[in-house]
N, C-alpha and C positions, 0 to 999 in steps of 0.2 A: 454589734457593740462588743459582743466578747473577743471575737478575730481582733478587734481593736485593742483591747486591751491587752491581748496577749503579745502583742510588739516589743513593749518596752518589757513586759517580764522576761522573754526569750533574749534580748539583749542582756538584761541582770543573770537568765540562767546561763548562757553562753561563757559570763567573765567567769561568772561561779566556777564553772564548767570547766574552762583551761585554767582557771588558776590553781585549781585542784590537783590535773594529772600534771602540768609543771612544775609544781610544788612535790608530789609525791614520786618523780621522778629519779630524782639524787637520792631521797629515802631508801628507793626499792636497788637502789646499784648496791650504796652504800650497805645496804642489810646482807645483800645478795654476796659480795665480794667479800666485807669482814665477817658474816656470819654462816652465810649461806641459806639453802633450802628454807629452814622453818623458818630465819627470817622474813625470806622474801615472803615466804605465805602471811605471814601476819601483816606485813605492810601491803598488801596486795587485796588483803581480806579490807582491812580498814579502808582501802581504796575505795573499793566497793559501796561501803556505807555511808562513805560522804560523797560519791557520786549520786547513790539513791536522795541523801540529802537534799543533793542542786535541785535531782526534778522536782522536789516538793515546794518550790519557789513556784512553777508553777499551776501549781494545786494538784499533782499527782501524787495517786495513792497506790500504794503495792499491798497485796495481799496473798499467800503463799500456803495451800491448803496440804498440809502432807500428812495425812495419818497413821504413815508406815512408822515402823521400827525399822530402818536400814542399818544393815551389818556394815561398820568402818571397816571390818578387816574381812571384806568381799569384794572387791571390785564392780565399777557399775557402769553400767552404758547408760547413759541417762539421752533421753531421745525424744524432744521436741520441734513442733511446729515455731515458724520464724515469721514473726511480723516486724520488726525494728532491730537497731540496737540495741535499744534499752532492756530488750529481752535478757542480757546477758546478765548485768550488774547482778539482780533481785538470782538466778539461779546461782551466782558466785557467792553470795551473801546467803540464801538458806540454805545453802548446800554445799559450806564449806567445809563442814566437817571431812567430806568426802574429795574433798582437794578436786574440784572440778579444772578438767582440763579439756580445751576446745581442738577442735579441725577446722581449723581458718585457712582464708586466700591467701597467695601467699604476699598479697599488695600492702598487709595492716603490718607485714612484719618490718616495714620501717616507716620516722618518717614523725610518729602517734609516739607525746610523750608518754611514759607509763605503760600504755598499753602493746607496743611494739616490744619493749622491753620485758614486758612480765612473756607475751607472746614466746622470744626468741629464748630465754631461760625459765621459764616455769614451769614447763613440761607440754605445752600445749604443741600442736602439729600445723605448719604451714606450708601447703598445698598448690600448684597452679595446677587448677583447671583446666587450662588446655594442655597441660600435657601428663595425658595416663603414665608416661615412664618415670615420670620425678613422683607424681603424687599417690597412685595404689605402692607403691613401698615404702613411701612414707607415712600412710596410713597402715603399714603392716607392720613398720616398727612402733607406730606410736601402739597399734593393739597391743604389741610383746611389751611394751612401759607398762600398760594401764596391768594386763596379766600378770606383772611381777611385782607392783609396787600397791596393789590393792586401792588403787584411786579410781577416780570417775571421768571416765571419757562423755563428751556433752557433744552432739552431732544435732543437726538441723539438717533431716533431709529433705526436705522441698528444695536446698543449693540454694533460691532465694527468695529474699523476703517477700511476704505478699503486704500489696500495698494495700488493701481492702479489707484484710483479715482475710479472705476467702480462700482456704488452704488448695494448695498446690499437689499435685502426684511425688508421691517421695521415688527420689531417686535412689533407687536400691545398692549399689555398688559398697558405696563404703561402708553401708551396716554389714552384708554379708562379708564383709573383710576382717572389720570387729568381730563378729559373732566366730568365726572361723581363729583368729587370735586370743581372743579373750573367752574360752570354753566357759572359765567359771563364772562367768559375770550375771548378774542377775541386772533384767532392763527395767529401767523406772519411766515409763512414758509419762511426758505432760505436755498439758494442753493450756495453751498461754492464749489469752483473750486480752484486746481493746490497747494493747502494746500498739498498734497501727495507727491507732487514732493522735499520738501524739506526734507525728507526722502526716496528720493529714491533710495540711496545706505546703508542706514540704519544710525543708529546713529553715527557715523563715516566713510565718511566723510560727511554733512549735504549739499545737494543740495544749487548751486548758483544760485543769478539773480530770484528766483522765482517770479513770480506777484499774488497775493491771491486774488478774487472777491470775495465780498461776495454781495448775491442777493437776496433784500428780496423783495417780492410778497404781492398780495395782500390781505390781512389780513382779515378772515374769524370769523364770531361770533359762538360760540359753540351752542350756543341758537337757532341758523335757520336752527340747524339741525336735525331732528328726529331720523334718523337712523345715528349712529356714525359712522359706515363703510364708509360710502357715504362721512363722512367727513375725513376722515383717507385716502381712495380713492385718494378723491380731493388733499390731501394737498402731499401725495407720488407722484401723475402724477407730480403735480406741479412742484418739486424741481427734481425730476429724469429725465426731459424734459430737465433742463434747465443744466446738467452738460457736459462736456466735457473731454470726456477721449480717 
């Protein structure tokens, strides 16, 4: 009965859905062209919030546990496990302060309104996969942005989402590239639960009622570490400990 009923809601969150990033699309040029940077972040930010909105059509709940005091003027690797999309909006949203910026494919950089666009100028980094000679220098300048402009780099190493929630072996490459460019950065792992479940009959129909946690831990400095393994270690037990599947 509830598969059932979630049909017609996922059709209402779907319009929701694109009328949102078509709508906030012309916003973010426009802010980004006449005003620039802070701009585009504030309409980018709002983005966010009325996308969390849509999923609340169907009964999703986010909730975003941080008990840090995080330095805006530190730089941050922020480093979570990936079960959805959805994972993205709720870390862009309580953790704007710190201007998160992602390491995406380089397939979303066109194409997605709103979001190809905030991708290609808001500082985020996009990447192919298959080829190491475009994407570790691209990840090594985006480390030298995040080191110089005191922002937050947001990476998902598992590379892809687990459809189960059942976390993946993080793929090490691109954090030892950060940790190696961004010396002073302090890492904020979290550990994001039950984001999977709202695809868990796939894109039609979209799971109801979900509750999304997101868990962030205690923030670790790049710099106490000598051997980066040890810190990669650390920061994988951390978040893999604390998921639920």
């Amino acid at each position: 009965m509830l598969k059932l009923l979630s049909y017609p809601l996922t059709v209402i969150y779907y319009i929701a859905f694109l009328l949102t990033i078509v709508i906030f699309h012309p916003i973010q040029a426009f802010c980004y062209r006449v005003f620039g940077y802070q701009a585009l972040k504030k309409s980018v930010d709002t983005l966010q919030f009325f996308l969390m909105r849509c999923m609340n059509i169907l009964g999703t709940r986010f909730t975003f546990n941080n008990p840090y005091d995080l330095d805006t003027n530190q730089p941050l690797i922020i480093v979570a496990n990936h079960q959805s999309m959805y994972d993205i909006s709720p870390i862009m949203w309580y953790m704007r302060k710190h201007h998160p910026k992602f390491i995406s494919k380089i397939e979303l950089g066109k194409g997605i309104p709103s979001v190809s666009y905030n991708l290609r100028h808001g500082g985020s980094v996009l990447i192919d996969r298959s080829n190491p000679r475009q994407s570790l220098p691209a990840i090594m300048k985006f480390g030298e942005y995040i080191e110089q402009t005191k922002r937050a780099a947001v990476i998902f190493p598992e590379g892809t989402r687990s459809k189960t929630g059942k976390p993946k072996p993080f793929q090490t490459k691109g954090l030892e590239i950060l940790f190696k460019k961004v010396p002073s950065a302090l890492v904020v792992p979290i550990t994001i639960n039950n984001s999977w479940k709202t695809v868990r009959y796939g894109k039609i129909p979209m799971g109801l009622g979900t509750h999304l946690t997101f868990t962030v831990h205690k923030p670790l400095k790049v710099s106490t570490f000598v051997d980066k393994k040890d810190l990669i270690n650390s920061i994988e037990t951390t978040i893999t400990k604390h998921i639920k599947y």
